[in-house]
Structure formats: structure tokens, C-alpha cells
DOFI-506809 format. One line per 8 residues: number of its first residue (from 1); their letters; for each residue x, y, z of C-alpha. Coordinates in steps of 0.05 Angstrom, whole numbers, plus 32768, in hexadecimal, padded with zeros to 4 digits. Each point is the difference from the previous one (the first is absolute). Last residue first. Example, Ala and Ser with C-alpha at 12.3 -4.5 7.8 and 13.67 -1.06 7.14 Angstrom:
2	SA	8111 7FEB 808F; 7FE5 7FBB 800D
//
This chain:
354	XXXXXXXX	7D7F 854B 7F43; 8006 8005 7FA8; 8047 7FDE 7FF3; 7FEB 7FC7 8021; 7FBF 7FF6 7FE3; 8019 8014 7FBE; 8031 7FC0 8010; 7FC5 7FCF 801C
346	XXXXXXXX	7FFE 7FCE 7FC9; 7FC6 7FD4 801E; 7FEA 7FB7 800F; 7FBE 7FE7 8006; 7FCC 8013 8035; 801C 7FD6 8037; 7FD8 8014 803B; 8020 8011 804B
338	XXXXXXXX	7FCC 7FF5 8038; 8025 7FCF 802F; 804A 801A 7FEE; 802B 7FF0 7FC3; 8001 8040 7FD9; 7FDD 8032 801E; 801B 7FF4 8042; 7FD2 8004 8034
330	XXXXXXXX	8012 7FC2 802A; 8041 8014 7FF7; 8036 7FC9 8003; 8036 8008 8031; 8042 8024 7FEE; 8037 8000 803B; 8034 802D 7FF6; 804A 7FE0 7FFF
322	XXXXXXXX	8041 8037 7FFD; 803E 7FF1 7FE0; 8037 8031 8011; 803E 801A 7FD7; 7FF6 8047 800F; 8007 8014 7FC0; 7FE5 7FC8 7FD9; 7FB6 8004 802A
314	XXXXXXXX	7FE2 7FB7 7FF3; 7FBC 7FF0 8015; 7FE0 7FC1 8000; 7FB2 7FF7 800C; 7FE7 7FC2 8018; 7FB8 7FD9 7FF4; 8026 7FD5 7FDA; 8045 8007 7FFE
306	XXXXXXXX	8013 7FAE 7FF6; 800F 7FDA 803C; 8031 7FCB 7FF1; 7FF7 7FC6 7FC7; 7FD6 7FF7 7FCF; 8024 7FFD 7FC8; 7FE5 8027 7FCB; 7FEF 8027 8037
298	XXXXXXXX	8043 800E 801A; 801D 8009 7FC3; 7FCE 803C 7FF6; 800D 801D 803E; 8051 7FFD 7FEE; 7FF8 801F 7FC2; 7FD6 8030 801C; 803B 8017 8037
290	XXXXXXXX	8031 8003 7FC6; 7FD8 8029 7FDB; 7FFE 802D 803E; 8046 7FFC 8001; 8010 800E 7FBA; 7FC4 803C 7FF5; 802D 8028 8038; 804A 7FF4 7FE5
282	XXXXXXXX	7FEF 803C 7FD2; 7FE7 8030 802F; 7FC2 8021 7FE3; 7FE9 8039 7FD5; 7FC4 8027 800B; 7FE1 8007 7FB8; 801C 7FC4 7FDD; 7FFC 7FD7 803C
274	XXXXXXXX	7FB2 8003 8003; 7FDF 803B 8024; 7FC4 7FF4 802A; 7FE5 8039 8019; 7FF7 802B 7FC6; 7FE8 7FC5 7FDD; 7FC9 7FFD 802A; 7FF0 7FC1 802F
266	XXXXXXXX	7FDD 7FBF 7FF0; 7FC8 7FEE 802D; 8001 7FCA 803C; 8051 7FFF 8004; 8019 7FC9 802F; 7FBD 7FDC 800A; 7FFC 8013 7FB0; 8043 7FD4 7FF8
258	XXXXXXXX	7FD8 7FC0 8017; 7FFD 7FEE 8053; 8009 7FAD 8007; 7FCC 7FEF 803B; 7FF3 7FB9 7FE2; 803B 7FF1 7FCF; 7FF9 7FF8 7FC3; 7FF7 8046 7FE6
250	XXXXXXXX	8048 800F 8010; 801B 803C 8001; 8043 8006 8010; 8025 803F 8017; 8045 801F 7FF7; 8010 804B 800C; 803D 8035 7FE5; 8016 8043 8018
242	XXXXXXXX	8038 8033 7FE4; 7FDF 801A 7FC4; 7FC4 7FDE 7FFA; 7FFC 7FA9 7FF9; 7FC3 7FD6 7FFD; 7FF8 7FAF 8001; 7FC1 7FD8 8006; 8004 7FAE 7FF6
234	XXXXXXXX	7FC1 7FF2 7FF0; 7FE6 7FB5 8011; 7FDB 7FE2 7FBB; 7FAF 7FF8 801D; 7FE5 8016 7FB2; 7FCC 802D 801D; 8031 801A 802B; 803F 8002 7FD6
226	XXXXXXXX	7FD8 802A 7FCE; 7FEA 802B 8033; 8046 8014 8016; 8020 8009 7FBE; 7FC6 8027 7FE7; 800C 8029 803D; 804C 8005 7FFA; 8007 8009 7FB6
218	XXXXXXXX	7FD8 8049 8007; 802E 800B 803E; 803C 8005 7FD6; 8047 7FEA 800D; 7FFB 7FB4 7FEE; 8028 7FC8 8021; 7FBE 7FD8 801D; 8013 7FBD 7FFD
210	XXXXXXXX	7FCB 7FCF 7FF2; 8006 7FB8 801C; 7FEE 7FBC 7FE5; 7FE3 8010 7FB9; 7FCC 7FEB 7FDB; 7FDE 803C 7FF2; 8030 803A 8005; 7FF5 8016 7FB3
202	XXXXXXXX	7FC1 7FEF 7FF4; 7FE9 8027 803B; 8022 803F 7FF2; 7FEC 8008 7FBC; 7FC1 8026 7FFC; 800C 8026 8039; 8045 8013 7FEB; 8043 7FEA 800B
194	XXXXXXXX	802F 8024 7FCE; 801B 7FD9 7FCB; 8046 7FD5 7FF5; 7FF0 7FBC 8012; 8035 7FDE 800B; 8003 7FB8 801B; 804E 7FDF 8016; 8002 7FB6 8009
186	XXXXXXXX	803B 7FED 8036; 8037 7FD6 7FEE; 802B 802F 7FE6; 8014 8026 803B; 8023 8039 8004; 8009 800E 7FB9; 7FB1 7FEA 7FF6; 7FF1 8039 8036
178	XXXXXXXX	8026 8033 7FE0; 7FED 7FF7 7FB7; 7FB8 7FFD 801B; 800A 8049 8028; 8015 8020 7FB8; 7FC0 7FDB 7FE6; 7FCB 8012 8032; 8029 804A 8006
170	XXXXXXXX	7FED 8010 7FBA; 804E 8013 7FE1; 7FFF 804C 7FFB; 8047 7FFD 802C; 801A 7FB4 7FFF; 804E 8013 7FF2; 7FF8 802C 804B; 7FE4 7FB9 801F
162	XXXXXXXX	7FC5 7FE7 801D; 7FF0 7FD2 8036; 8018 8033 8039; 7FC9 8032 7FF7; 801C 802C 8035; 8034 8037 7FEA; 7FEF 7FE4 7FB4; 7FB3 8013 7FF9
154	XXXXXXXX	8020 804B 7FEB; 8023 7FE5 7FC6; 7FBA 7FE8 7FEA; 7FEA 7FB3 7FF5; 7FBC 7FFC 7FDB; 7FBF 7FFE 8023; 7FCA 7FD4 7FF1; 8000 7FD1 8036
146	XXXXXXXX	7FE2 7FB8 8016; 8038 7FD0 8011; 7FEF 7FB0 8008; 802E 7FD8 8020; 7FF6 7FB6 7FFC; 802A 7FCE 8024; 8015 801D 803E; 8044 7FEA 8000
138	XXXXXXXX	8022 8027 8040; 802B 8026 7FD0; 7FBE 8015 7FD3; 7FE0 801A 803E; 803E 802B 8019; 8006 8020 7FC5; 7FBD 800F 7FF4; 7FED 8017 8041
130	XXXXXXXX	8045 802B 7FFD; 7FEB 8021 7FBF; 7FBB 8005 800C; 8009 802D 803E; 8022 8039 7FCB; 7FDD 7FF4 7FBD; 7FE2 7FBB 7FE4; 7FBB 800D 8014
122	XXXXXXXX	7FCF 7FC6 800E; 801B 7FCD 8015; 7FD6 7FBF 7FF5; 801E 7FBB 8021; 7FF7 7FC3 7FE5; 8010 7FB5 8034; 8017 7FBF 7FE4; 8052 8012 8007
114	XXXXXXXX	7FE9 8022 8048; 7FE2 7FC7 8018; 8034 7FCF 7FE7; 8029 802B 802A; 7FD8 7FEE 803D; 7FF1 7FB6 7FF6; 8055 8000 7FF5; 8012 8028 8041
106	XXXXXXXX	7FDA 8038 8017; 7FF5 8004 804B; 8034 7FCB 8006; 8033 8031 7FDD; 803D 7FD1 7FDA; 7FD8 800A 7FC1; 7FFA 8045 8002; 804D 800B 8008
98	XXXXXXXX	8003 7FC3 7FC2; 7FD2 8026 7FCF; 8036 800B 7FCA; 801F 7FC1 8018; 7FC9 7FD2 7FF9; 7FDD 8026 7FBE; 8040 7FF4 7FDA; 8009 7FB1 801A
90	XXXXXXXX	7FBA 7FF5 7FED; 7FCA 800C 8033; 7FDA 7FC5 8030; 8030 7FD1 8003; 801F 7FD2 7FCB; 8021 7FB9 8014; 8048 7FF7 7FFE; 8026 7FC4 7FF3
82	XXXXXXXX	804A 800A 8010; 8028 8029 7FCE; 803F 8011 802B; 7FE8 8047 800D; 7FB9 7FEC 8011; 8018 7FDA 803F; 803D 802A 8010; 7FC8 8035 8007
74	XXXXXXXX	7FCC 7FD7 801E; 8030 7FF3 8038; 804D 8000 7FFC; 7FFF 7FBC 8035; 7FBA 7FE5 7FFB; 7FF6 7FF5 804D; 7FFD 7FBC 8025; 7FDA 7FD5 8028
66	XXXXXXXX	7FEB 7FB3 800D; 7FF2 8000 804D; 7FBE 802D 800F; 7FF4 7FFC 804D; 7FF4 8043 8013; 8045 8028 800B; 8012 7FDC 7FB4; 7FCF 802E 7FDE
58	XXXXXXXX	801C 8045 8025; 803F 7FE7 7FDE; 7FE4 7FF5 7FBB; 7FE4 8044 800A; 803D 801F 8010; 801C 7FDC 7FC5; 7FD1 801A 7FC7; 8006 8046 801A
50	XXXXXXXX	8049 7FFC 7FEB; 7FFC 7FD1 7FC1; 8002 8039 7FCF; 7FB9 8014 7FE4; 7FD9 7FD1 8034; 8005 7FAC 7FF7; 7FEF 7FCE 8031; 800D 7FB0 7FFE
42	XXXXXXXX	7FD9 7FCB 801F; 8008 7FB7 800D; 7FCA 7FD5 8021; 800D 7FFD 804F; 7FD2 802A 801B; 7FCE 7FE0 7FD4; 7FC0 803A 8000; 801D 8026 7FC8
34	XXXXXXXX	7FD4 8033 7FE7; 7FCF 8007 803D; 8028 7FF3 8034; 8030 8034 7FE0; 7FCC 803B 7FFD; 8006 8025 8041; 8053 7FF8 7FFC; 8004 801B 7FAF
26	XXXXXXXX	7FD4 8038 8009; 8033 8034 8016; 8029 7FE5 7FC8; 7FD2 8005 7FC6; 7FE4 7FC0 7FE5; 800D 7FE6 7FB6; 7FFF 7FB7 7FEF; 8033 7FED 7FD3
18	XXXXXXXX	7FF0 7FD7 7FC1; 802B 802B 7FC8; 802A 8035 8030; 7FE3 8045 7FFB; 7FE8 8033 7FD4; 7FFA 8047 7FF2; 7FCA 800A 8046; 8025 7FD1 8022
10	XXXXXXXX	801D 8048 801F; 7FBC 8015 8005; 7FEB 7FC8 8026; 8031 8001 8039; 8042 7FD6 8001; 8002 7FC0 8020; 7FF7 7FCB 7FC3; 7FF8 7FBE 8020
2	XX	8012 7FC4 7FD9; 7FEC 7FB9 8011
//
């Protein structure tokens, strides 16, 4: 009998033909069960024959007689041509997604996840860029980008996917060339329009998560009511001048606020200038992306406590996060006990006109 030691998502590439995989911290609560005859022989492999032989030892303190570690390991193993059976990824996928691999919370069910899961972003300017990048190097499989801008010299101080020889490029395609170069593997979707009312659910339908990385409150509320009709979690980002905040909304959950909780009626253009108007700090748009990315890998996954029902605010000069709690409103026009759906609605003259 062979006993491959290591965890799951290092047998995630492969392991030795006919072994029988069980991590190491399992391997004492589930010997009875796998080899019963203390005195049949056994021998354990890990990556290169260290973990391998404190187990072995650990083995012999009970009663097992018959022991001994692959010397070398899987390594040595593969190295000299031994039979090897095929894990879970290919030898590419294995090590490109090996630090995920090795995570318990993620592991190989986990990054399968992410390599099944699609992912709309819509906006492929300053928080799109690190949400992108940082999607497409985890191996979410589909990324679809909705924008029709095209890449401007000023865009480059914080739209980190495109380049000063991509200038007038649409920024779907200049932010496609990017994310393909980073990782190849994962299926790239542009559409390169404006979301409108009469688009906007076609074009998140069928998605896992929505990432909100546009800088107009028009695309927020047809954003938001799209995802709540459709039940796709929202993952809200914003960013002015100096101060950034994360939410997610997430019409699955019982209690979940929506974006109109957070902003019942959209303000005056007067009072809410976009980037091009006030300016912001270019580092600001990365770490709030970053902070979506990591909401939206989080539900994909399912793991931790996603910010739902939470407010986080970022203030760049003074370095300080700050957490606001944001309950659901019972009045809300847009999710609460007496808000109606009466289709959806371009709201910029609306905007422009309070």
C-alpha cells in the first residue's frame, strides 16, 4: 500500500499511479480505516520524503510494523519516470495555481470554482484594472468587460491595464490584450457599449458576480436593480479624490441592503463629480479594486464573511479604514417592503436635472 501524505492541492497535478491520497493531519484518524493489518506493509510518499517519514514514525508509535518513506518523494518519483496518475489540473494549471492550491479554504474544489465561475465587470478604467487583474491571475474562467471608452493619456496615472502605445485603443480590447498576457487561460468577453436600460439585463444575465467599476450614478442604479431582479451579488465600489468605499449587495441573502439603502435617490451632478472633474489620487482606484477583487473571490468561493450589510471606508491621506454599518431600509425605494419595479430607466437627464 502507498500513502500519498501531501495535501490535496499539491496531488492536485498528479500523484503516484495506485496510491491512496490522505493529507498528513488526517493520516492517524483514518489508518484503521485504510489499513486495518498492523502488520501489512505500507509505504508513504509527500513532495520529498520528509513529511513522509515523520508520519511513518508517528505510524510505528501505534502498532503498525512494515514502514517506510519514499526516499526523494513525489519529486524523485516523477523525475525518474515512475507511473504517475493525473490530478485534478494539468501540470501548467498545477503550478500556476499551486499558492491556492496549498490553501485548505480553497484548494482544488476551490480553484475549480473559480476556473467554472463568470464574472461581469463593468468598467475597465481605474478600479477595473486591478479587479481585472487580479481576477484573471486567480483563474476565474470567464471575464466579461462592458465599456465604451477608449484609453486616454490621462486614464494612465491609474488605469493600470493599459498602456501609453494603447492610447485611442477601446479600453475592452486594450484591457483584453492585458489580461490574456497575464494569463491565457482565462476567456476574455467585451462588450464595448454603454449599459443601458435596454441592455443591462442581457448583458449580466448569467453571471456569478457583478462588479460595479463604473464612475457614474446613472450605471449604478440600473446596475443595482438589475442585480436584484436577477439575484447576482453586487460588488459596489466608489472612489473621490482622496477617499474610497467597498460594499456588497447581495439580493440573496435575507436582510442584504441594495445600493438605494445606501443612496435612496440619485444626487445632482453638481454634487457628484466623477474623476474627470475633481481629480483623484492615482493609487486610490487600485486599492479599492483590490478590495472588490477580493469580495468577489470570496463569494465565488464562499468562504469568510463577505461585506454585506457593511460599509468600508478608506481615507488615503490619513491611511485609515473605517467600517459603517449599513442595514437594509425598510423604506428603501428600491428593495424595501413597498418598492415597485416599474421597468428599468436611463436616469442621466434625471441626474443632470435635481
Amino acid at each position: 500500500m502507498l500513502i500519498d501524505v501531501r495535501e490535496d492541492g499539491e496531488r492536485a497535478a498528479g500523484m503516484p499511479a495506485g496510491a491512496i491520497g490522505v493529507p498528513m493531519g488526517e493520516v492517524l484518524d483514518r489508518i484503521d480505516a485504510i489499513a486495518p493489518d498492523h502488520s501489512a506493509p505500507i509505504l508513504l510518499s509527500c513532495a520529498h520524503g520528509q513529511r513522509s517519514l515523520h508520519v511513518a514514525m508517528a505510524l510505528q508509535g501505534i502498532g503498525y510494523e512494515k514502514l517506510a518513506s519514499v526516499e526523494g518523494g513525489f519529486v524523485r518519483w516523477a523525475a525518474e519516470g515512475l507511473p504517475v496518475a493525473r490530478g485534478a489540473f494539468d501540470a501548467e494549471a498545477a503550478e500556476r495555481y499551486s499558492r491556492h492550491l496549498l490553501l485548505p479554504e480553497v484548494g482544488a474544489p476551490g480553484q475549480q470554482r473559480l476556473l467554472q465561475s463568470r464574472v461581469a465587470l463593468i468598467g475597465a478604467g481605474g478600479l477595473g484594472s486591478p479587479v481585472g487583474l487580479y481576477l484573471a491571475a486567480a483563474g476565474v474562467g470567464t471575464l466579461t468587460l462592458i465599456d465604451d471608452d477608449v484609453v486616454e493619456k490621462s486614464n494612465l496615472q491609474r488605469q493600470v491595464l493599459h498602456t501609453d502605445a494603447r492610447v485611442g485603443t477601446p479600453k475592452t480590447e486594450s484591457a483584453r490584450v492585458a489580461l490574456n498576457a497575464l494569463n491565457p487561460g482565462v476567456r476574455v468577453e467585451t462588450i464595448t457599449q454603454r449599459l443601458r436600460a435596454a441592455n443591462v439585463e442581457s448583458i449580466i444575465r448569467d453571471h456569478d458576480v457583478v462588479i460595479d467599476g463604473a464612475d457614474n450614478f446613472p450605471t449604478r442604479y440600473l446596475l443595482d436593480a438589475a442585480c436584484r431582479r436577477l439575484r447576482i451579488p453586487l460588488v459596489y465600489g466608489a472612489v473621490h479624490r482622496f477617499t474610497g468605499q467597498v460594499s456588497v449587495f447581495d439580493a440573496r441573502r435575507e436582510g442584504s441592503p441594495c445600493y438605494r439603502c445606501l443612496f435612496p435617490e440619485p444626487p445632482a451632478a453638481a454634487d457628484a463629480p466623477n474623476c474627470a472633474e475633481a481629480g483623484v489620487l492615482g493609487v486610490l482606484p487600485g486599492i479599492i479594486g483590490l478590495l472588490q477583487a477580493n469580495e468577489a473571490i470570496k463569494l465565488l468561493l464562499g468562504i469568510g464573511q463577505p461585506l454585506v450589510g457593511r460599509l468600508l471606508c478608506f481615507d488615503a491621506l490619513a491611511a485609515t479604514f473605517r467600517e459603517l454599518r449599513l442595514p437594509r431600509d425598510p423604506r428603501c425605494p428600491g428593495c424595501g417592503a413597498n418598492a415597485q419595479f416599474r421597468g428599468y430607466a436611463d436616469i442621466e437627464q434625471a441626474c443632470s436635472a435635481h
